[in-house]
C-alpha positions in Angstrom: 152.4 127.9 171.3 155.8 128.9 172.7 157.2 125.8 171.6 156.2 126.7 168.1 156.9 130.7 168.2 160.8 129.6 169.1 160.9 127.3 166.1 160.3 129.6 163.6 162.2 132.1 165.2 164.9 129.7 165.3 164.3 128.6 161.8 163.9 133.1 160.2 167.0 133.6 162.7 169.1 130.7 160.1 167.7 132.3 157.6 169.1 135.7 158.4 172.4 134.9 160.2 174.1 131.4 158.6 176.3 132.4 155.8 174.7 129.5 153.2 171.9 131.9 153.1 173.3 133.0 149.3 174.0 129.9 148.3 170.6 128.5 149.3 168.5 131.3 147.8 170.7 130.6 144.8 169.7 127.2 144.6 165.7 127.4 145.4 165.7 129.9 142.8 167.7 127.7 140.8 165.5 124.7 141.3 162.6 125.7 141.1 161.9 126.3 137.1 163.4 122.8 136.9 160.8 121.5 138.6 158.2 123.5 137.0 159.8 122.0 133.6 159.8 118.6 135.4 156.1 118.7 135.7 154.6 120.9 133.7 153.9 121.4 129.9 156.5 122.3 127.9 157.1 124.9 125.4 157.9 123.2 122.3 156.7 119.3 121.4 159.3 117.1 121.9 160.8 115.2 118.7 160.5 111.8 120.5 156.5 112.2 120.5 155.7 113.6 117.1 152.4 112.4 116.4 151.5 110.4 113.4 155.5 110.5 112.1 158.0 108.5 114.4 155.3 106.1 114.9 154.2 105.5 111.2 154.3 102.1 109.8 153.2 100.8 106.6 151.7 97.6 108.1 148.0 97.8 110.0 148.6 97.3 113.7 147.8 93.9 115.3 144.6 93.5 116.8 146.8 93.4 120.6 148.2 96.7 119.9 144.7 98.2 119.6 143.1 96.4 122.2 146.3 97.6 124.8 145.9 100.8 123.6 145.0 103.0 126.4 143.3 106.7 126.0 145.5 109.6 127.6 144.0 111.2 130.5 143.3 114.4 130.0 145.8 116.7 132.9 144.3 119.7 134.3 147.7 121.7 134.0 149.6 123.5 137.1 151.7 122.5 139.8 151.9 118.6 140.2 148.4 118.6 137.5 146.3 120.1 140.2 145.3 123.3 138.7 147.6 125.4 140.9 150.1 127.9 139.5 153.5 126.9 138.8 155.4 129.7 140.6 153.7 127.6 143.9 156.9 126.1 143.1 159.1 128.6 144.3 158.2 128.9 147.8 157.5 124.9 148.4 161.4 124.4 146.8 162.8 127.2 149.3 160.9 125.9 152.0 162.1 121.9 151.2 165.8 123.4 150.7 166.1 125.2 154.3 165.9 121.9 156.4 167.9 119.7 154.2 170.5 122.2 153.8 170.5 123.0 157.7 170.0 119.2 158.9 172.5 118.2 156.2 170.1 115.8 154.4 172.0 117.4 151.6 175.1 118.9 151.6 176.4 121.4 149.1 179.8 120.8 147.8 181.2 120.2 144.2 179.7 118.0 142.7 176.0 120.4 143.5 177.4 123.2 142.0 178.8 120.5 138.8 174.7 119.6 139.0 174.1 123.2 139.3 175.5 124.2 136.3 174.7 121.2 134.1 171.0 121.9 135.3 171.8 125.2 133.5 173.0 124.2 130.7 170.2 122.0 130.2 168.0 124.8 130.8 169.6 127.1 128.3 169.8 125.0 125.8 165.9 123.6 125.7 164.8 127.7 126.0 167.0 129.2 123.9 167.9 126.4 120.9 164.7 124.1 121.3 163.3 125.0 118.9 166.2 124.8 116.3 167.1 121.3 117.0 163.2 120.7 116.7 162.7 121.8 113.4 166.0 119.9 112.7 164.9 116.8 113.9 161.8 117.5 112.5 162.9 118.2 108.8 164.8 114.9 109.1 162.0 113.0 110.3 159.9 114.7 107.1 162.5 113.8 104.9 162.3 110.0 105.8 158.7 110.1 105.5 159.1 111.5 102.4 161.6 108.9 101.4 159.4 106.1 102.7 156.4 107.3 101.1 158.3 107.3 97.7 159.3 103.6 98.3 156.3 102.5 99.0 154.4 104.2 95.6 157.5 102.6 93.9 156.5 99.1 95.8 152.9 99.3 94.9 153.2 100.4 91.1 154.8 97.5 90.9 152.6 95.3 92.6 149.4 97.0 90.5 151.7 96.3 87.7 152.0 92.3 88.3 148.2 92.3 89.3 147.9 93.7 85.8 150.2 91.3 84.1 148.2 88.5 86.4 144.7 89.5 85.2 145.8 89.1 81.5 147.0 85.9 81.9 144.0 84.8 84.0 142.9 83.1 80.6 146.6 81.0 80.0 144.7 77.8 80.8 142.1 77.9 78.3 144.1 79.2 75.5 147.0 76.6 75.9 144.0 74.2 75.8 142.6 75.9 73.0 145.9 75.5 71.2 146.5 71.9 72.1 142.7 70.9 70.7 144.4 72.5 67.2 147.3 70.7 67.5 145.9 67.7 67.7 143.3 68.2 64.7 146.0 69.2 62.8 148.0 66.3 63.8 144.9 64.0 62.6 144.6 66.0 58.9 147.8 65.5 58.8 148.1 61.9 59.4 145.1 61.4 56.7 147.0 64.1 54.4 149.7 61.7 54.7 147.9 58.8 53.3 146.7 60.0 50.8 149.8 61.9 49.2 151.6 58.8 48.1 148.6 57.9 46.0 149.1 61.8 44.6 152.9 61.4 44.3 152.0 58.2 42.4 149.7 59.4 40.0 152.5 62.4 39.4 155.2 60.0 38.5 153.7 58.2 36.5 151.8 61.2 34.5 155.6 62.5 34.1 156.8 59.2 32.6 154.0 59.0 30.2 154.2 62.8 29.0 158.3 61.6 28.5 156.8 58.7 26.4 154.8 60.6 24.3 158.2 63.4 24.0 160.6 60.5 22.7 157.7 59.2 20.5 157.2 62.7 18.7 161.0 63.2 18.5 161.5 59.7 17.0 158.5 60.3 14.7 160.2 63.5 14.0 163.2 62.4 13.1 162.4 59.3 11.3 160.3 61.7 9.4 163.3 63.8 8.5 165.5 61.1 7.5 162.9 59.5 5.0 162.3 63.0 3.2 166.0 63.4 3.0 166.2 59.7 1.4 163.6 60.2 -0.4 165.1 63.7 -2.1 167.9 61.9 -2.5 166.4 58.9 -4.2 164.1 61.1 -7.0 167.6 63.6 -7.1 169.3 60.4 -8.5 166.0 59.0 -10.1 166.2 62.4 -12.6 169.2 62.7 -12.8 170.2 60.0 -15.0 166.8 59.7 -16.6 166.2 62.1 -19.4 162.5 61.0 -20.1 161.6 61.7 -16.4 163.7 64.9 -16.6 161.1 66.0 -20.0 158.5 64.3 -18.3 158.6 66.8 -15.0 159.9 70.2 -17.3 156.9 69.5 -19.2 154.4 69.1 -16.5 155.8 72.4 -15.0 155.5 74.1 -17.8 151.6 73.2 -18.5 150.9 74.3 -14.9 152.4 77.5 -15.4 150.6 77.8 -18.7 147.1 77.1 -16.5 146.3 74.5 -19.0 145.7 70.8 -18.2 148.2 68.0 -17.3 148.7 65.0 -17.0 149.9 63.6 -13.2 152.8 65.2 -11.7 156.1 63.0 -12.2 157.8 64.3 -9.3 155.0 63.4 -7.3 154.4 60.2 -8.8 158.1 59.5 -7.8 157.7 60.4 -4.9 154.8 58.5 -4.1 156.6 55.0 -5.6 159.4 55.6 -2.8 157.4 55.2 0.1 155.2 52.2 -1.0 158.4 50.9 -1.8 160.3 51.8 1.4 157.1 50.7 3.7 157.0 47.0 1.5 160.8 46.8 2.2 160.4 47.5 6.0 157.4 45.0 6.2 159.0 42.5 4.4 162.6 43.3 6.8 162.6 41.2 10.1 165.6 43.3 11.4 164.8 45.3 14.4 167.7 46.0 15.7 166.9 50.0 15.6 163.5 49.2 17.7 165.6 47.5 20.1 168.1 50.2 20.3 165.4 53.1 21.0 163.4 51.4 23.3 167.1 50.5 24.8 167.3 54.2 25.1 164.0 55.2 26.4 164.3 52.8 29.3 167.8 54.3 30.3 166.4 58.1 30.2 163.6 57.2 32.3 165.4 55.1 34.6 167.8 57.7 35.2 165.0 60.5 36.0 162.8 57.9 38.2 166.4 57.6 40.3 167.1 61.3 40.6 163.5 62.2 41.8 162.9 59.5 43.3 160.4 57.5 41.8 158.6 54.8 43.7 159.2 52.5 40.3 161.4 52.0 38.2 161.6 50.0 34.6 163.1 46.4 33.9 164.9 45.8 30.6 162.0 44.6 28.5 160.2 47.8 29.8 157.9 46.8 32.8 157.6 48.6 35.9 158.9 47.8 39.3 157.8 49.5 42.2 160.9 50.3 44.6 159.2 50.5 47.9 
């Protein structure tokens, strides 16, 4: 007991007398709300540990990640987590300092009161500007959430957009068979379209050079008409003229039928009439047919010439006969 009575005097009597007394309360004071920060909760959430931010991902977490995940233990708060105040730190730091100062475990010199300071600093700065660089870190952190969150709407409109585009042209199969089954029907009406037009092309031609027949035959009828009845004028012109009985005959005939009475037959007419039997005897007793010749000659040219420009599958020899071209 006397052992232990001159030790603690020994140890109050440091205490009291050595001149690093200051310096030593300095520092227990000085430690001790480190130590309280280095163990206790803190005031403000640090920006490291934000929950559901720093960690957010778009992809679902592996199955390893889940399974390793481990529950946090619940602390029970105080000095060290047992409960205890944390101003029990105070006196445990003062009485750790006194016999590492005094059996120079540690020794104070520069580069302490360097860590001194620095300690301070730290100190200073989480209390008094914490929070600011908090809500700083945190309004960044918010602002790439923000800016991730927009990406990924942008990401996924565009994928529901393609899913979109994929759904309507689910059916691209069937309608490009669809469209193939027409093609080929239409392929095969085509094909029996395109024996059969010829045939039609045929019949077309040749209805076009008969209709051109029948033209040259009314225009040569025509004509021939024409030039009789002017031969003809001329003839009974002539035939009067130098006849005076003919030239009485007719004034008297005209003059009865204006009177409305009864005559005898018309002169004119008569001569008339004697032309033609005369002209139609001459031409069947006449074995000239060089005009026949020279008409037909004609016809054959004019239709030779419009079965070349269009194209005609025939075409005509020089007595008249068709020849097909192809």
């Amino acid at each position: 007991m006397l052992a232990i009575g001159d030790g603690v005097a020994t140890y109050f009597s440091f205490i009291l007398d050595s001149a690093d007394f200051l310096i030593f309360l300095a520092y227990s004071h000085l430690f001790s709300p480190i130590m309280s920060l280095l163990h206790f909760p803190l005031r403000a959430p640090s920006c490291a540990t934000l929950p559901g931010q720093m960690s957010f991902h778009a992809s679902a977490r592996r199955e390893e990640e889940a399974k390793a995940e481990v529950l946090p233990v619940e602390s029970k708060g105080g000095l060290f987590g047992t409960g205890l105040s944390e101003w029990f730190a105070l006196p445990i730091g003062v009485a750790a300092a006194v016999p590492m100062i005094k059996l120079e475990w540690y020794v104070i010199n520069e580069e302490t009161q360097l860590l001194a300071v620095f300690l301070a600093f730290c100190v200073t700065l989480y209390t008094q500007g914490g929070d600011a660089i908090y809500k700083a870190l945190d309004e960044k952190a918010v602002n790439l959430l923000k800016e991730h969150t927009e990406a990924e709407e942008k990401v996924i409109a565009a994928l529901e957009h393609k899913l979109e585009f994929l759904k309507a042209n689910q059916n691209m199969v069937n309608d490009f068979e669809a469209i193939n089954a027409i093609r080929a029907a239409t392929y095969e009406k085509l094909n029996a379209a395109g024996a059969i037009k010829p045939q039609h092309d045929f019949k077309a031609q040749v209805e076009r050079m008969l209709n051109m027949i029948a033209h040259e035959e009314a225009s040569v009828t025509e004509k021939t008409k024409v030039a009789l009845m002017s031969e003809a004028t001329a003839s009974v012109t002539v035939k009067f003229s130098s006849d005076k009985a003919l030239k009485k005959a007719a004034l008297d005939a005209a003059i009865a039928k204006l009177k409305g009475g009864k005559t005898d037959a018309d002169p004119v007419q008569a001569a008339f009439v004697q032309f033609f039997k005369d002209k139609a005897a001459a031409a069947k007793a006449s074995k000239d047919d060089s005009e026949e010749k020279a008409q037909r000659e004609a016809m054959i040219a004019k239709m030779n010439a419009v079965a070349k420009n269009e194209g005609f599958f025939f075409q005509f020899d020089a007595q008249g006969a068709p020849k097909m071209m192809v």
